[in-house]
C-alpha positions in Angstrom: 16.2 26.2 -13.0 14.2 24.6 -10.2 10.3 23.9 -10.3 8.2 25.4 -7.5 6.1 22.8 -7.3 7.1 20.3 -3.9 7.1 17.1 -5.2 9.3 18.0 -8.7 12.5 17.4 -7.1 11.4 14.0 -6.3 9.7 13.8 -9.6 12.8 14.3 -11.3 14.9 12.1 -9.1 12.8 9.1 -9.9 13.4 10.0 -13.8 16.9 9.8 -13.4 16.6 6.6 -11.3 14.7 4.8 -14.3 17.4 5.5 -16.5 19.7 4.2 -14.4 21.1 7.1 -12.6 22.4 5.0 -9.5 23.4 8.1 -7.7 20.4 9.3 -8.2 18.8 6.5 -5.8 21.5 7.7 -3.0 20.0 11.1 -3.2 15.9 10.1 -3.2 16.5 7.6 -0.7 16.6 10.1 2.2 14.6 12.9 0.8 11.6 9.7 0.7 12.8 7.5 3.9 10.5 9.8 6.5 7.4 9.5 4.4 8.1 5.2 3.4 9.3 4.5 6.8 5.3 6.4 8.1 3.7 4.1 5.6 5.8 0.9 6.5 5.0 1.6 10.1 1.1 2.1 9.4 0.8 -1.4 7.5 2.8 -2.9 11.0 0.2 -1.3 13.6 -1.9 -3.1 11.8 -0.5 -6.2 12.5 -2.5 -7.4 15.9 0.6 -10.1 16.9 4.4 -9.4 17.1 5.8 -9.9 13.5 9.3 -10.5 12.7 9.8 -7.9 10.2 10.8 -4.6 11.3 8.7 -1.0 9.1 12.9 -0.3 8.4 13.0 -4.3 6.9 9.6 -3.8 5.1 11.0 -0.8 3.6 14.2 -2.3 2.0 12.3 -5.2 0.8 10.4 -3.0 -0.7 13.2 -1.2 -2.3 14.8 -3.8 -3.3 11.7 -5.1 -5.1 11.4 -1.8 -6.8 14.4 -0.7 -7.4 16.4 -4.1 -8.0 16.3 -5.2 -11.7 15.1 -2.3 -14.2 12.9 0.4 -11.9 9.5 1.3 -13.0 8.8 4.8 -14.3 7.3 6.9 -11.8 4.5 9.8 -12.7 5.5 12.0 -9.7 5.7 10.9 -6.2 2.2 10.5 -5.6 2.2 7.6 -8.2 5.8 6.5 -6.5 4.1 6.3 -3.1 1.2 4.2 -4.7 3.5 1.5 -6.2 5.5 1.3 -3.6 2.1 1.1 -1.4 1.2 -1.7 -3.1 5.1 -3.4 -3.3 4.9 -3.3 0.5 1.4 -5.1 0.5 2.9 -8.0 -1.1 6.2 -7.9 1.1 3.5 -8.8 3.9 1.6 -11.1 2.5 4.6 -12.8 1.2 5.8 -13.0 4.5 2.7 -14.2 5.8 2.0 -16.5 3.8 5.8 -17.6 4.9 4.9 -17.3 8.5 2.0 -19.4 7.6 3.6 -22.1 6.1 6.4 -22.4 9.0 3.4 -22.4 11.6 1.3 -24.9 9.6 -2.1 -22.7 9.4 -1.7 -20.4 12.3 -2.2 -17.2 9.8 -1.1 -13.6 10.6 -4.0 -11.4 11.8 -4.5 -7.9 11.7 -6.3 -5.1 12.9 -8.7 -3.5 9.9 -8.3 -0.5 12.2 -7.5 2.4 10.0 -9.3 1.1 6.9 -12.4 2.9 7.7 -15.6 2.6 9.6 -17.0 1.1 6.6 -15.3 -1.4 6.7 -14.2 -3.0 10.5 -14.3 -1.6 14.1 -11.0 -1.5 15.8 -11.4 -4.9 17.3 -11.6 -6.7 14.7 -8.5 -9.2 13.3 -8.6 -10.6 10.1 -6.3 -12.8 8.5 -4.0 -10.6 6.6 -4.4 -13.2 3.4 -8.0 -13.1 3.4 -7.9 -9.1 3.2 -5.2 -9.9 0.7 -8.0 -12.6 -1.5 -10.5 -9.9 -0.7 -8.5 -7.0 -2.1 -7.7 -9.2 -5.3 -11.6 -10.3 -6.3 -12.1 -6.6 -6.0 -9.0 -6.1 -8.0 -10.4 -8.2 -10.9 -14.0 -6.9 -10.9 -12.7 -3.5 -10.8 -9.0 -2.9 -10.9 -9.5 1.0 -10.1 -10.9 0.2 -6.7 -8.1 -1.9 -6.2 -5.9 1.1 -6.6 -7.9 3.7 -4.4 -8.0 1.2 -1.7 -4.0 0.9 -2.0 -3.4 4.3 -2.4 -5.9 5.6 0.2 -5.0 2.9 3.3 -2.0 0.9 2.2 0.0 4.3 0.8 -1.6 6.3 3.6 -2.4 9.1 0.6 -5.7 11.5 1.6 -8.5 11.5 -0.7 -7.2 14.7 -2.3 -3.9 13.1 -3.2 -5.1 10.2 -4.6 -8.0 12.5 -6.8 -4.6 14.6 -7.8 -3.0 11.5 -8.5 -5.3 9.9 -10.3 -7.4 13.1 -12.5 -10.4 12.3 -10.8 -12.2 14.4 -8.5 -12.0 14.8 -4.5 -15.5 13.7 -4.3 -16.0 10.9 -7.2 -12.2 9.3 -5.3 -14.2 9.7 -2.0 -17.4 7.8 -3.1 -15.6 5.2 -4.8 -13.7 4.2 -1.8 -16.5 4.1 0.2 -18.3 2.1 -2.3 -14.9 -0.4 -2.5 -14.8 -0.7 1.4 -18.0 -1.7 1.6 -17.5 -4.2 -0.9 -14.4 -5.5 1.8 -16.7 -5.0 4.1 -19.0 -7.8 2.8 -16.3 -10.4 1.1 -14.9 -10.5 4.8 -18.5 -11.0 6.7 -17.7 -14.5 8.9 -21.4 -14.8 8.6 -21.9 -14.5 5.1 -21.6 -17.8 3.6 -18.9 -18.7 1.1 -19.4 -20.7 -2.3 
């Protein structure tokens, strides 16, 4: 018998996946591609110069980070849209650091655009490893904000999701994020001086 609830086929699918289910991964590939190939393409508008790799690219990197030795467990697909949120973060900076190396210090800038008001204004580029150093300092003084910032920019989830995700409430995910991208905000001040 089938579960009303929307995301239980997907649910399920990912179950079967973990436990090795390779068909499985032929099935929840396309029922999934719309939604990952949204989020792969709003972590590359970010990017303010041409990059090499393509959202489909960053997608199957992804995939094949995920999915490639023994899969992770998976909650339900909110939680599958976090992690692979945060797999696709470190594709990028992986390749940016890449692209760094090959260019000798010439680092890949984005736009913070989309990250909130709290934290840039459109025109703003930053160097997509400093966001990266930025986002782990605030992963090791609080690994939860880590995760709402993730979820909420990098997975392209709304508050609500995340809250649903996560157990929380709409409004305690809402001032928590606010509270992380203002953290950002200040790690990533040019004027603030670094020790």
């Amino acid at each position: 018998m089938a579960s009303s609830e929307p995301g239980a086929g997907i649910t399920q699918l990912l179950d079967r996946v973990r436990g090795g289910d390779r068909e499985a991964l032929d099935v929840l590939l396309p029922l999934v591609w719309g939604e990952l190939h949204r989020l792969a393409a709003d972590q590359m508008r970010r990017d303010r110069f041409s990059m090499t790799l393509q959202p489909t690219a960053l997608i199957h990197e992804a995939f094949l980070r995920l999915f490639g030795n023994s899969p992770p467990s998976f909650n339900d697909r909110s939680h599958f849209l976090g992690i692979v949120s945060r797999v696709m973060r470190q594709v990028l900076v992986d390749h940016a650091r890449r692209r760094r190396a090959q260019k000798r210090g010439s680092g890949l800038q984005v736009s913070l655009e989309g990250l909130g008001d709290e934290l840039a204004r459109p025109a703003e580029a930053v160097d997509l490893l400093a966001i990266n150093d930025a986002l782990e300092r605030l992963g090791g003084e609080d690994p939860r904000l880590l995760t709402l910032v993730e979820m909420r920019f990098f997975g392209g989830m709304t508050a609500e999701e995340t809250a649903v995700a996560l157990g929380e409430s709409v409004n305690a995910v809402r001032h928590d994020i606010r509270y992380a991208l203002a953290c950002l905000r200040r790690d990533l001040d040019p004027s603030r001086e670094k020790k």
